[in-house]
N, C-alpha and C positions, 0 to 999 in steps of 0.2 A: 568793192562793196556792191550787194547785189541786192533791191529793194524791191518786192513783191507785194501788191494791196490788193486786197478782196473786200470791195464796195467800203469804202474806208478813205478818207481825207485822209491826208500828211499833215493837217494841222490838229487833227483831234487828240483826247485827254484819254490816253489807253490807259484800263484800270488794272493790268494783270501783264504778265512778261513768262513767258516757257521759254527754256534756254535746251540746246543741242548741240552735240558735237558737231563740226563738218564732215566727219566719216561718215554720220547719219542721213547725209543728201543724197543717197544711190540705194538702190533695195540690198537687202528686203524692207530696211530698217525707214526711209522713205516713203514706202507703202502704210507702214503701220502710223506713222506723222501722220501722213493725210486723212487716213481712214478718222482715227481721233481729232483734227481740226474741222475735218466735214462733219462729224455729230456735234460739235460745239456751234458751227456753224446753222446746220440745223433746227436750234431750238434757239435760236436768237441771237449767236453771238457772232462780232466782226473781229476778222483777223488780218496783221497784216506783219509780212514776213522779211529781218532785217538780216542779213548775213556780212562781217568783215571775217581776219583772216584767222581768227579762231575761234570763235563762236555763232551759232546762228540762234537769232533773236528772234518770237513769234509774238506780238504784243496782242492783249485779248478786250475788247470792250464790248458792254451787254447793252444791249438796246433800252430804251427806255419800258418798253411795252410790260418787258419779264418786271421791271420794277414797278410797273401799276397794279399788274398780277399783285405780286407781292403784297401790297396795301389792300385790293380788294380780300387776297384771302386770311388777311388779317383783320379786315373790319374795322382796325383802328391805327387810319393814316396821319404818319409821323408830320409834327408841324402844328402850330400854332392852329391852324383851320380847319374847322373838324367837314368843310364841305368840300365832295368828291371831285368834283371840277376844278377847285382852285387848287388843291394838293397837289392834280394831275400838273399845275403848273409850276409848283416847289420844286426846289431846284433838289433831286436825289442826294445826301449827303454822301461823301467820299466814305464815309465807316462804313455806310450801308451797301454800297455800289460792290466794297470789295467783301464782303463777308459772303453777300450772294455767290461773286463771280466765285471765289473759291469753295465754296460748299456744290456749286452745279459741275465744277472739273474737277476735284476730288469724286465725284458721282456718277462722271460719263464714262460711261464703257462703251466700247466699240461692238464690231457686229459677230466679233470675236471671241467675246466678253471680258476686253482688258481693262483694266482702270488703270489710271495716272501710274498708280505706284506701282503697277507690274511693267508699264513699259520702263519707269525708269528703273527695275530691276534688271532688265534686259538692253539697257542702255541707248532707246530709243530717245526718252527726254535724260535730261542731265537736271534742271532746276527747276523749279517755281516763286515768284515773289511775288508780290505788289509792291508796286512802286511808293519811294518818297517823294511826297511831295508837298510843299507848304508848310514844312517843317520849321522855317523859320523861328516863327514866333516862341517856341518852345527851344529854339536852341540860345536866344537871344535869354529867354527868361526862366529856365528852368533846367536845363543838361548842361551846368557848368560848375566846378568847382564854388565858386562868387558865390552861389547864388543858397548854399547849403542853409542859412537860417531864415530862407525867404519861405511867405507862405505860397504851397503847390498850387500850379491853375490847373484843378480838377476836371474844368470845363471843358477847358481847351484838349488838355490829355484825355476825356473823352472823345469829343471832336476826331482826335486824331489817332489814335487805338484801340479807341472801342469803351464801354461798360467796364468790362472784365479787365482789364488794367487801370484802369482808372482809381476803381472801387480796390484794387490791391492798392491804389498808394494811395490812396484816402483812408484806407485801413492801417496802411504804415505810419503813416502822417499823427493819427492818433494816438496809436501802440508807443509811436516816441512823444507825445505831449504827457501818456499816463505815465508811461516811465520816470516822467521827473520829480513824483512825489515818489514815487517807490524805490529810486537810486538814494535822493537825499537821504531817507525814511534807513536805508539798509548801511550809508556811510555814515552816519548819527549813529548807530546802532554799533559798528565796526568800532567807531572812534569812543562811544562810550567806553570798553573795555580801557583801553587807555586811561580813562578818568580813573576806574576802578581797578587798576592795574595793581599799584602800589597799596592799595587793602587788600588787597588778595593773599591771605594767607600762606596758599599752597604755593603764588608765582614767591614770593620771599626767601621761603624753605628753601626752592630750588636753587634759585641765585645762591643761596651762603652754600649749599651744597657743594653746587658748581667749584665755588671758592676753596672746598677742604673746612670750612668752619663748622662749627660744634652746629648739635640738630641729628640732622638726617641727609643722607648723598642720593641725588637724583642718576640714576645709574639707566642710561638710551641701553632700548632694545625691548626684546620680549611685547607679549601683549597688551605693554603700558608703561605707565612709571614705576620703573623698580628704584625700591628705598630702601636705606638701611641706615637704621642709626648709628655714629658715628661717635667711636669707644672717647675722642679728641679732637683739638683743632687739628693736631698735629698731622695726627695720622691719614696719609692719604690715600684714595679709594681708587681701584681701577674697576674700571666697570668690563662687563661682557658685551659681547651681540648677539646670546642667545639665553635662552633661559636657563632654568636650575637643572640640566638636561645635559650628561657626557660632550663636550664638544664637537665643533664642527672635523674636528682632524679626526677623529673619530671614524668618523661616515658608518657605515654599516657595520663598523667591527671592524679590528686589527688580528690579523694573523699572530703577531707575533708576541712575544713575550710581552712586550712594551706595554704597560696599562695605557688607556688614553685616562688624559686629564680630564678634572672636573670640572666644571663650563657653570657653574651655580649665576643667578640675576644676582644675590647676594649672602653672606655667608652668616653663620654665629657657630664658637667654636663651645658651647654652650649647650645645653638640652632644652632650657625656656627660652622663648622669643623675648627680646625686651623691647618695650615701647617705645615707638617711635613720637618724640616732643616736634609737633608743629609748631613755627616759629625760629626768628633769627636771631635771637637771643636765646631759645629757653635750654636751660644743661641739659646733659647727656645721662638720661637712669639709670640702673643696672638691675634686672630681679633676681635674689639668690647671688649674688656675684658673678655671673654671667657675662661675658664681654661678649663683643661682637667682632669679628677678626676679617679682614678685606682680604677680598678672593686672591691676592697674589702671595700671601704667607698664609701656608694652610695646616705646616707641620712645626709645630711649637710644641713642647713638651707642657704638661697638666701641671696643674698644682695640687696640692690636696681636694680643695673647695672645685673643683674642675676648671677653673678660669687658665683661659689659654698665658704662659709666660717666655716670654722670646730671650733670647741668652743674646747675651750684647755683642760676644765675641765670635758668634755663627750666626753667619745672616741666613735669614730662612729663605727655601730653597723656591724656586718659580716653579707655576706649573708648566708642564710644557709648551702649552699653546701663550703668545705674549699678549698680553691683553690691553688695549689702549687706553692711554689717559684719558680723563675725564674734559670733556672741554670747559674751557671758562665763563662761567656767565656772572651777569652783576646787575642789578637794578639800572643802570645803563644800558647794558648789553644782554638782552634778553635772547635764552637759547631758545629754539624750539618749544619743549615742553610749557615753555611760559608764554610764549605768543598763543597757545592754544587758546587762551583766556578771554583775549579779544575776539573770537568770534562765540564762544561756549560759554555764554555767561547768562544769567538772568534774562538781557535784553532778548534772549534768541525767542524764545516764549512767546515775546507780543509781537516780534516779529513777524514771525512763522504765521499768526492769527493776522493781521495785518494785511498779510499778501494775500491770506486768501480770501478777506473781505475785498483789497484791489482786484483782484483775478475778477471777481464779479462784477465790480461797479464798473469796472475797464470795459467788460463784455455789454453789460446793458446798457451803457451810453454810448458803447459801438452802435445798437441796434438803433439804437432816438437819431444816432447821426447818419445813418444808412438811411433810416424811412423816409429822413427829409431831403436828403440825395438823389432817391430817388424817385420822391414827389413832384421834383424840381425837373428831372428828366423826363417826365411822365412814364415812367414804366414801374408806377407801381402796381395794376392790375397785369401787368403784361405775365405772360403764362411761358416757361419754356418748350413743354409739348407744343405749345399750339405753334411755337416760331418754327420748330423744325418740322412741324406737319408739313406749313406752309413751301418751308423750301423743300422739302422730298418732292412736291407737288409740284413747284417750278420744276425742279428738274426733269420728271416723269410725271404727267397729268393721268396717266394710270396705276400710282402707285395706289397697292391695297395698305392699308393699316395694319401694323405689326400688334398684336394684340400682350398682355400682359401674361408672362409664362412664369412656373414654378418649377423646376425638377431638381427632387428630393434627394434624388443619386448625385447632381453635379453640385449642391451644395454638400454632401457628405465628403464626396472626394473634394475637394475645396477645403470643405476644413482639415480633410487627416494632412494635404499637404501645407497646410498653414502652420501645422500644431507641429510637422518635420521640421519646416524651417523655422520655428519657432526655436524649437529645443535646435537645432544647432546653433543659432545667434548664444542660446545660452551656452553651446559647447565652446562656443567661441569664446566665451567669457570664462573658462573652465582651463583653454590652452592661455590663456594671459596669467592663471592662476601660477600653474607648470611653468612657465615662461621666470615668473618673478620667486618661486621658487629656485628654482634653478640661478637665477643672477643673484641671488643672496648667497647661496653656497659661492658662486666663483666671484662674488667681487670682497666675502670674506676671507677668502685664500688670495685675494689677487696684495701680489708686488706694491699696489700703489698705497702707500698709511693714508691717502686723503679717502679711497674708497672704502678702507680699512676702518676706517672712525666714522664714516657716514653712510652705512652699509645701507641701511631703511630709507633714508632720504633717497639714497641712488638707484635703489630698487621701484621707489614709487615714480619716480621722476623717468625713469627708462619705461617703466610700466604703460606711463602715461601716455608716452611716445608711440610703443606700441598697438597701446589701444587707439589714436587716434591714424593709424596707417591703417588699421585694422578697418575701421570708419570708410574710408576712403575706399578700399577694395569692396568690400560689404556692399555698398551704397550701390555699386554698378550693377553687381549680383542680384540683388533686390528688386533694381528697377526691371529687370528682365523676368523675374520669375515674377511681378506682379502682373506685368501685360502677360503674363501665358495662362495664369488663372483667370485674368479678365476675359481675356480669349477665350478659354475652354468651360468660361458660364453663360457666353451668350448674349451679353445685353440687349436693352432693346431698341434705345439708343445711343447716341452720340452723348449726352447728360448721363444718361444712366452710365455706360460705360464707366466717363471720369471720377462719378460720384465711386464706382466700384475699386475703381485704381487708386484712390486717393484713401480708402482705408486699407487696404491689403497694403500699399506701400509703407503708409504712414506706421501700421502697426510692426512690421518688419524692420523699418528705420527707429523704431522706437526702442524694441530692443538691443537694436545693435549698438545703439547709442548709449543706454542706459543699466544694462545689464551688468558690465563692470562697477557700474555706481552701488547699484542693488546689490551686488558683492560685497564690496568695501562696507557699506553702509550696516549690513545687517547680517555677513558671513565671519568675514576675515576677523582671526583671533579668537571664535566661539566652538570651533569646531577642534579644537588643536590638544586637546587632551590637556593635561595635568603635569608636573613635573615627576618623572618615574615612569610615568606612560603617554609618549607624545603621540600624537599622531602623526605618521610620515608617510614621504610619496613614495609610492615603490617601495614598503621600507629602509630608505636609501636615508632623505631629505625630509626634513622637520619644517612641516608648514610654516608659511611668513603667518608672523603676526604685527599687529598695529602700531604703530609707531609712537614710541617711547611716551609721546603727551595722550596718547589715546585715538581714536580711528578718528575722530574729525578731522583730528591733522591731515591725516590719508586723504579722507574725502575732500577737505579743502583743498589740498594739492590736485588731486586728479582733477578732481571741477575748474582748479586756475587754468592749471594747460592743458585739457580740453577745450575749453570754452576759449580761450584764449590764444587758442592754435588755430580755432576753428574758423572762428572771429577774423581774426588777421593774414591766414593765408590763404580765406577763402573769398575775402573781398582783394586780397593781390591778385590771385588766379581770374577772379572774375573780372578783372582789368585788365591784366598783363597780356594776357593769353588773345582775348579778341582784338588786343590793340596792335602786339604785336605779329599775329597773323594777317588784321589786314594793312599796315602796313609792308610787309612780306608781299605778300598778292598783288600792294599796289605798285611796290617796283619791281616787281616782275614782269606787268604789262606795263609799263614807261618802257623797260627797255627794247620793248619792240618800235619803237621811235616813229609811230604811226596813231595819231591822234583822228578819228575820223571827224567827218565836216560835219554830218546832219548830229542836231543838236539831239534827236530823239536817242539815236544809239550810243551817243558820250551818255547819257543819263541812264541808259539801260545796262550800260557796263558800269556806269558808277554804281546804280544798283548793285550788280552784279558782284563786283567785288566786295563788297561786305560784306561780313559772317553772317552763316546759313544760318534761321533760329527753326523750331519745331515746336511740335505740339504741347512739348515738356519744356518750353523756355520760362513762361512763367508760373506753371508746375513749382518748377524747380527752386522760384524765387519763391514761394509760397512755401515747401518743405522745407525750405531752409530757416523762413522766421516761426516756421511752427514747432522746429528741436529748438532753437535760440528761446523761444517762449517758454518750454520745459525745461531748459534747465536756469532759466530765470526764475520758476515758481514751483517746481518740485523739489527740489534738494536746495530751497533759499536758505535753507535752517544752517546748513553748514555752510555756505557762500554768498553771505550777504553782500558782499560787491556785484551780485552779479549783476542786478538790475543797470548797476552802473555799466560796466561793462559791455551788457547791451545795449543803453542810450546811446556811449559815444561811438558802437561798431554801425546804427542805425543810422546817425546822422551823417558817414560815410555811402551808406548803402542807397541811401534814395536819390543821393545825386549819381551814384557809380551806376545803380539802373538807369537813370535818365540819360548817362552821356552813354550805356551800351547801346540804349535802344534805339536814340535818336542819331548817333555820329557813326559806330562802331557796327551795328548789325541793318539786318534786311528789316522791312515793315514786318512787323505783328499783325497777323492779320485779326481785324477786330472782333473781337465776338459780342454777342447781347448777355445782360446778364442783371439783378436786380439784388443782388446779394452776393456772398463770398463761397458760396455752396456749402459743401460737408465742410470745410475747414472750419465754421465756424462750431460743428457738433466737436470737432476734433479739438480747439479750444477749450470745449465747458469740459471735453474729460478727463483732457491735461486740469486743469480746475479741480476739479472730485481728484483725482490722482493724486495732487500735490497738499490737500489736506492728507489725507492718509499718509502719504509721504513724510511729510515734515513731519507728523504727529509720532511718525514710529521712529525717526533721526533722535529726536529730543527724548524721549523715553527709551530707546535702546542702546544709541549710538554716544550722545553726548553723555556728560556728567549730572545735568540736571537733578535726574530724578534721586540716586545716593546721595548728593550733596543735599537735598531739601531732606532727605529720609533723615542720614545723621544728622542734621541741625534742629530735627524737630522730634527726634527719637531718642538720640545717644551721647547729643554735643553737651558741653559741660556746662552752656548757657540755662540746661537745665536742671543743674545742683547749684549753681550761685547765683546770687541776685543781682552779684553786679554788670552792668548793664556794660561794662568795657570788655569784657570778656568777648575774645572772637568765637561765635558757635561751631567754625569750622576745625577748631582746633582738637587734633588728636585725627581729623577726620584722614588722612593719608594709613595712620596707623590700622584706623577701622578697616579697609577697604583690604587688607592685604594680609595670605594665608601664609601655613606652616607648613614647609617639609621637612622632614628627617631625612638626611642622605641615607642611613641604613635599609629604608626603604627603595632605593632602587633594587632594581631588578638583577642585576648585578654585580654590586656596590663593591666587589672584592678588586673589580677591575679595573675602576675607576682611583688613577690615583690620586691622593689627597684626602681620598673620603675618612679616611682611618682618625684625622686631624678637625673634619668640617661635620658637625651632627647637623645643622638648619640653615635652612636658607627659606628666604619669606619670596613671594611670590602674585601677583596682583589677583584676586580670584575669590571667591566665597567658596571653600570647604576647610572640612574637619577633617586630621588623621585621626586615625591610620590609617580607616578607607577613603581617604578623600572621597569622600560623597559631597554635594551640596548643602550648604549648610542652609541654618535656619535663616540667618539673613538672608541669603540667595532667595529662599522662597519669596520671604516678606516684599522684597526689591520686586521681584517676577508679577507678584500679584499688583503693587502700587504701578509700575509699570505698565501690564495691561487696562487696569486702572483708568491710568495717564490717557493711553491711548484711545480709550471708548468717550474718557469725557473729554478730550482735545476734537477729534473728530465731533462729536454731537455738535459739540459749543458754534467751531468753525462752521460747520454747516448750515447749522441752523442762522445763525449770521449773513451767510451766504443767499438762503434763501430770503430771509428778511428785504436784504437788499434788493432779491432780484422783484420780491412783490412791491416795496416802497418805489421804484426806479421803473417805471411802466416803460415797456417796451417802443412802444410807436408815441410819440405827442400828441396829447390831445389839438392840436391845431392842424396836425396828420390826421387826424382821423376824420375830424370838421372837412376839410378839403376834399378828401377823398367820399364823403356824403353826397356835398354842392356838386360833385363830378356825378355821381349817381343822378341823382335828381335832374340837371340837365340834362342828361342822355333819354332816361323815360320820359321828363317831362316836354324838351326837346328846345329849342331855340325859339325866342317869342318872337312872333311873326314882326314884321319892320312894316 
């Protein structure tokens, strides 16, 4: 061990550590070492240089002087005493000592002009940290599993990481107290349905369906619930997994003789549609004599009146493709389409309004608890230009002032490549389209009946998957091309910079995040033609559409395992990974079976071995609760659990940061800070987003708006007066069109169709143009409707709150006067 001091006791508190290979003790790479210790040297700092057999240690401390500087060019020295002499005697706090040391060796360049990070590109230094030290008290009370439902010492996690970490778990600290009315509020809301489960008309229907009972058969697939009323109990329905559209064996056409089968959502061997009776009781109708004949017997010989009749002693023939049974459901045993209920009911309405009065009152009593945080710390007048004036100015007592720049050209190109990578995030969401297109055709054809019967479940659920891999790549991509536009705008400082990285990222992770949502939500299913003319990929593949109970289901699925993927293996990773790297690291130096003596370099390699953090460590932890925030309050309408789900992945997160930062990784270096910066503009427009949002889920996505249209327009509540009448009855039958199989396009080729004239289909048109029908309009217009007055309402709400909820306390504000007033009027003489 070889220990080298430059005007430096062996007992003193070095504030900083630079680490070095030993190949780097010989030139050239030794010359370039010294050349940068002697300008450190020069401007105030003591070095002193510790080498065992694999690393060489250069520990860095700042003289007292650069930190009088400091206060004098700040004007306002830190400490209880606002007189100049006695401050000089306050002891430097350890946050302060290290923010300086690192902002002046991040800034020394040699006579060369290298900085820190080109010598360590060329592998002159290897690290930099600052040391732990006095860590204790925070590992005893705060970085431990135990300690999750204790309140955070704010104070001390200032003290010891600075402002700008602090103020993040003081912020998180909150974000989980407001969470617990917004969790309760959305699992009351989930659980409601439950109450209203069993009045639920349409969930009844479907259960006797399920069963083969008289009514109407709830038939998975297509762009909803396909229904068809049922001629008997007896008779049983097999359902499809595509719509009233040639089948999947089909594909683009068959060479040969063989017609492909007909693939109808459901059948009538009939020329009028007969009514479908909502209800688990109520009989089966017939108009004209009309039966209704189930897509697996489709050639039955006529009878005079046209009603299809089957000869007892020839069973009618299958189509070619086998079409799977219906599954079982029973007011017990709720399938799919009926769980939709529980989240898509009434309650979702004042929900949705709800969260976005919380979204506010969460933000404004964030601001009442930050101003008196930071009243407490005194840095509420503190200015960020003028701290990094100051320290430019320690570093270089010649620096000129970077003045405030515009150019018009490097914001244009800026934006055209924002707007590139924009629309690819959307292309990305465009290839998941193709993706789950394609896994519908192969897990309809595939071998296995369970994929076979849950074609849409396992398309969305692999979907899911994919999109959240997609996340993960994305996210790396992102972060790269936001520093290269930060880069090539120039900022003017070190704030400005982050404040500029922190929207370019944030909007690029936004889409990538949420684009697939914004698909499901307001694409899938709308775009996909009509039965007779589908819309297909490549002409090949016939677009997915929404699953059997309608796209919430969709959405609620992608929202569970997204969030929920995200959630929990993104605080395993953030665990695993650092825990099990630095144990790695630390038996890998044990087995050099050489423990040194001097107590300084055991601490320097203890240091040393723990994970390296950067500029984006708590970045990172900030972007991560600002997605978790959006999809906590933009798409709540379809996944009311979310809230919940983020409480309990939060109460995880605050101790899993406290034992990374404090056991697991290097010091943070502190930084000053009086607020949470742009995140907090990035909050209010997740806020404004998620009214708009919700507002257009409920009016486009959900059932809402047709279920209030027919109960107040068409339900039978409004021809009887008695009051036991359900309004929602007959409303399945309303909602759902006619086709004529003669009208496909090549209906000769199709066989069966000779046997099957109708088949009903979930949709508003009229044949025999299927055009949009007049409901479609009505719906479209209450619809937007919906949406102009949901938005208004929410906002203006929103703003209410934010004027009723003043920003700073008036006992902030008094304080911050008395601080005035003392400074001009000045201290009364003793």
């Amino acid at each position: 061990m070889e220990i080298g001091t430059c005007e430096a006791e062996a007992s003193e508190q070095w504030d900083y550590v630079l680490v070095a290979h030993p190949r780097t003790q010989r030139d050239p790479w030794q010359v370039r070492q010294q050349q940068f210790l002697q300008e450190l040297e020069r401007k105030g700092f003591r070095t002193k240089r510790i080498q065992d057999q694999k690393r060489v240690f250069f520990g860095i401390r700042a003289d007292n002087s650069i930190f009088d500087l400091y206060r004098t060019l700040l004007l306002e020295p830190e400490g209880p005493t606002p007189n100049a002499e006695l401050a000089a005697l306050t002891p430097v706090p350890v946050a302060m000592r290290i923010r300086i040391v690192d902002f002046v060796v991040m800034k020394t360049k040699t006579s060369a002009g290298e900085t820190f990070e080109d010598l360590v590109k060329d592998g002159v230094f290897e690290a930099r940290f600052p040391l732990h030290k006095g860590e204790g008290y925070l590992k005893k009370t705060w970085a431990g599993w135990r300690h999750m439902f204790r309140k955070q010492p704010v104070d001390e996690i200032r003290n010891y990481f600075g402002e700008k970490v602090a103020l993040y778990f003081a912020w998180l600290g909150w974000y989980n107290y407001m969470l617990v009315p917004a969790a309760l509020t959305g699992l009351l809301v989930f659980l409601s349905g439950f109450s209203l489960f069993d009045a639920s008309q349409i969930r009844w229907a479907a259960a006797v369906a399920g069963r083969g009972g008289p009514g109407w058969a709830l038939l998975p697939g297509g762009a909803g619930p396909s229904l068809i009323p049922a001629p008997s109990a007896r008779r049983s329905v097999r359902p499809t997994t595509s719509s009233c559209v040639p089948s999947a064996t089909t594909a683009a056409g068959t060479s040969g003789s063989r017609k492909p089968a007909l693939s109808p959502r459901f059948v009538t061997s009939g020329s009028t549609p007969g009514p479908v009776e909502d209800g688990h009781s109520a009989p089966t109708r017939r108009w004209g004599g009309q039966g209704l004949e189930p897509c697996r017997a489709a050639q039955f010989p006529h009878r005079a009146d046209g009603e299809a009749q089957p000869q007892p002693n020839h069973p009618p023939p299958r189509l070619t493709r086998h079409l799977p049974s219906l599954p079982v459901s029973s007011p017990a045993h709720p399938s799919p389409p009926q769980l939709t209920h529980l989240f898509d009911n009434d309650g979702t309405v004042v929900f949705a309004i709800f969260m976005a009065l919380w979204a506010t009152v969460f933000l404004e009593i964030w601001k009442r608890q930050r101003a008196c945080v930071v009243l407490h710390w005194d840095l509420y007048m503190w200015d960020e230009d003028q701290e990094e004036m100051a320290l430019e100015l320690i570093n270089c007592p010649d620096y000129k002032l970077q003045p405030y720049q515009h150019s018009y050209l490097r914001s244009t190109v800026i934006l055209i490549l924002s707007l590139i990578m924009i629309c690819l995030m959307i292309g990305m969401a465009h290839i998941l389209v193709v993706y789950r297109v394609l896994a519908s055709a192969l897990f309809s054809s595939s071998a296995l009946l369970f994929l076979e019967d849950q074609v849409t479940t396992a398309v969305v659920v692999t979907g899911a998957l994919v999109h959240y891999v997609t996340i993960s790549i994305m996210t790396k991509i992102n972060k790269r091309v936001a520093l290269k536009l930060c880069d090539f705008e120039m900022p003017r400082t070190f704030s400005e910079r982050e404040s500029k990285f922190t929207i370019r990222f944030f909007t690029l992770q936004f889409f990538t995040h949420f684009s697939s949502l914004i698909y499901i939500a307001f694409i899938l299913g709308r775009i996909n033609g009509h039965p007779g003319k589908s819309t297909r990929l490549a002409g090949l593949w016939k677009l997915e559409e929404c699953h059997a109970s309608g796209c919430m289901m969709d959405l609620f699925v992608q929202m569970a395992i997204i969030m929920g993927l995200k959630q929990t293996l993104s605080n395993c990773g953030e665990y695993l990974v650092p825990w099990v790297t630095h144990k790695f690291r630390s038996l890998r130096a044990s087995e050099a079976r050489h423990l040194p003596r001097d107590p300084e370099l055991r601490d320097w390699r203890r240091n040393y071995l723990l994970n390296s953090v950067n500029i984006f460590s708590l970045f990172d932890e900030f972007m991560e609760m600002m997605i978790q925030y959006g999809f906590t309050t933009i798409f709540v309408a379809a996944f009311p659990l979310a809230p919940l789900l983020a409480l309990f992945s939060n109460l995880v997160e605050i101790r899993l940061d406290a034992i990374k930062m404090v056991w697991l990784q290097r010091r943070l270096v502190p930084r000053k800070a009086k607020d949470i910066g742009t995140w907090l503009q990035v909050l209010e427009t997740i806020g404004v987003l998620a009214v708009i949002a919700n507002g257009m889920i409920i009016a486009f996505t959900s059932e809402f708006i047709p279920r209030v249209v027919y109960k107040y327009r068409y339900s039978p509540c409004l021809k009887e007066a008695n009051s036991t009448v359900d309004c929602l009855k007959g409303y399945v039958n309303h909602s759902l069109s006619v086709f004529h199989t003669k009208d496909f396009q090549d209906p000769d080729r199709i066989e069966g169709s000779e046997n099957v004239t109708l088949c009903r289909y979930r949709d508003y048109r009229n044949p025999p143009d299927y055009n949009f029908s007049e409901q479609f309009w009505f719906l479209l217009a209450i619809r937007l409707a919906f949406v102009i007055l949901f938005e208004h309402v929410a906002l203006c709400i929103k703003l209410i709150a934010a004027w009723f909820v003043p920003d700073v306390p008036q006992s902030v504000k008094n304080k911050v006067l008395e601080c005035q007033e003392h400074r001009c009027v000045g201290p009364e003489p003793v």
